[in-house]
N, C-alpha and C positions, 0 to 999 in steps of 0.2 A: 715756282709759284704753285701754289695746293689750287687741283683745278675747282671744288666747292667754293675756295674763295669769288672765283671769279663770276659764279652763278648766283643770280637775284633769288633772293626768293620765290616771288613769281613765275621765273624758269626751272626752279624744280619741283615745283607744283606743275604746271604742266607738265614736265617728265614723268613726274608718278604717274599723272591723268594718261601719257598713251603708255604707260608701260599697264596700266588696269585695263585700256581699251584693246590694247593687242592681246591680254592674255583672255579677257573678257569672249572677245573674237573667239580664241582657241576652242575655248568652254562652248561657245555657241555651236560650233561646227562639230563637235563632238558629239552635244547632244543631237543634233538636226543627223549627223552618221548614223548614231543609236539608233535614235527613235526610229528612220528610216530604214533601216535593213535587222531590226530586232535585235540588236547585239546593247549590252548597257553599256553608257557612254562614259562607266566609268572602270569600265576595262579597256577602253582604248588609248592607246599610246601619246601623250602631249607632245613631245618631242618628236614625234613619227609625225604627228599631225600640224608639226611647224616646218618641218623636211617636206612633208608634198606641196603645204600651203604656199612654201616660198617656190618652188619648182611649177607650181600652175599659175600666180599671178599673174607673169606677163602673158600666159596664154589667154586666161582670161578676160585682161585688158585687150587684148587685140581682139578678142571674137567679137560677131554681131551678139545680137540677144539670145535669138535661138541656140546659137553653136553655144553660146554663151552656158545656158541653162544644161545643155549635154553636157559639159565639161565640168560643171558643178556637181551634176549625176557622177559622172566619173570621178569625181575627187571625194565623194562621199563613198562611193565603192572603194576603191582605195583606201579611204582612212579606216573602214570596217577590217580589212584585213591586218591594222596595227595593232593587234592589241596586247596589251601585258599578259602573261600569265594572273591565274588567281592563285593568290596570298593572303587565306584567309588570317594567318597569322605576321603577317607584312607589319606590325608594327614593330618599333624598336624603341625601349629609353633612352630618354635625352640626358645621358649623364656623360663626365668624362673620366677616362682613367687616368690613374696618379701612377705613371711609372717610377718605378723607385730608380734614384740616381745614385752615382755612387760619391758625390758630392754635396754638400751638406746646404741648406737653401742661403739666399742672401738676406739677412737679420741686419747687417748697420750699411750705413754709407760707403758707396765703394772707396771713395776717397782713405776712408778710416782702414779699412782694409789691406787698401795697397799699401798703407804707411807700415801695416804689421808686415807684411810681406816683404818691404825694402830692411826691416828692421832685424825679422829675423836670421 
C-alpha cells in the first residue's frame, strides 16, 4: 500500500507545516549565533546546527531557567564554530548529463520489440 495513500490531506499539510517550522527553528538559531558572536549566519553550518540542536535538547528540557539560558549561550558558542567555508563561487547549474550509451533508446513498445527479438 503507497504510504501517500493512506495520508489525508490535512495530515500532509501539517507535515509540511513542522517540516517549515523545524527548519524555520534552524534559520532562527543561526541567525541569533550570527548576530551574537559577529560571524554571518550565513556561513554557518545547517546540518552542524541540527547535530548540536538535537544533542542539547534534552539538556535543555531538563534545566531550570537560569542553567537553561547558560546552555543556550553555549550552544550558540558551538554553533559559531560550524561554519562552511566561503565559496564565493558555490554555485553550480541545474542541468543533467546525457551519458552516451552503447544501446540505442527505446522508440516502440517493448512488447513490439521483444516479438523482433523472439523473431529474429
Amino acid at each position: 500500500m503507497d504510504i501517500l495513500r493512506c495520508k489525508t490531506p490535512s495530515m500532509v499539510r501539517k507535515e509540511i507545516y513542522v517540516y517549515l517550522l523545524g527548519y524555520n527553528l534552524l534559520r532562527s538559531l543561526m541567525w541569533d549565533a550570527g548576530t551574537t558572536y559577529g560571524m554571518p549566519p550565513n556561513r554557518l553550518s545547517l546540518q552542524g546546527i541540527r547535530h548540536h540542536l538535537l544533542n542539547f535538547i534534552p539538556k535543555l528540557e531538563a534545566a531550570k531557567s537560569q542553567k537553561r539560558n547558560r546552555l543556550y549561550r553555549t550552544l550558540l558558542k558551538i554553533i559559531v564554530h560550524k561554519q562552511v567555508p566561503d565559496r564565493p563561487a558555490g554555485t553550480e547549474p541545474r542541468v543533467t548529463k546525457r551519458r552516451p550509451k552503447a544501446y540505442p533508446r527505446l522508440t516502440k513498445p517493448r512488447q513490439e520489440l521483444r516479438k523482433q527479438l523472439q523473431s529474429a
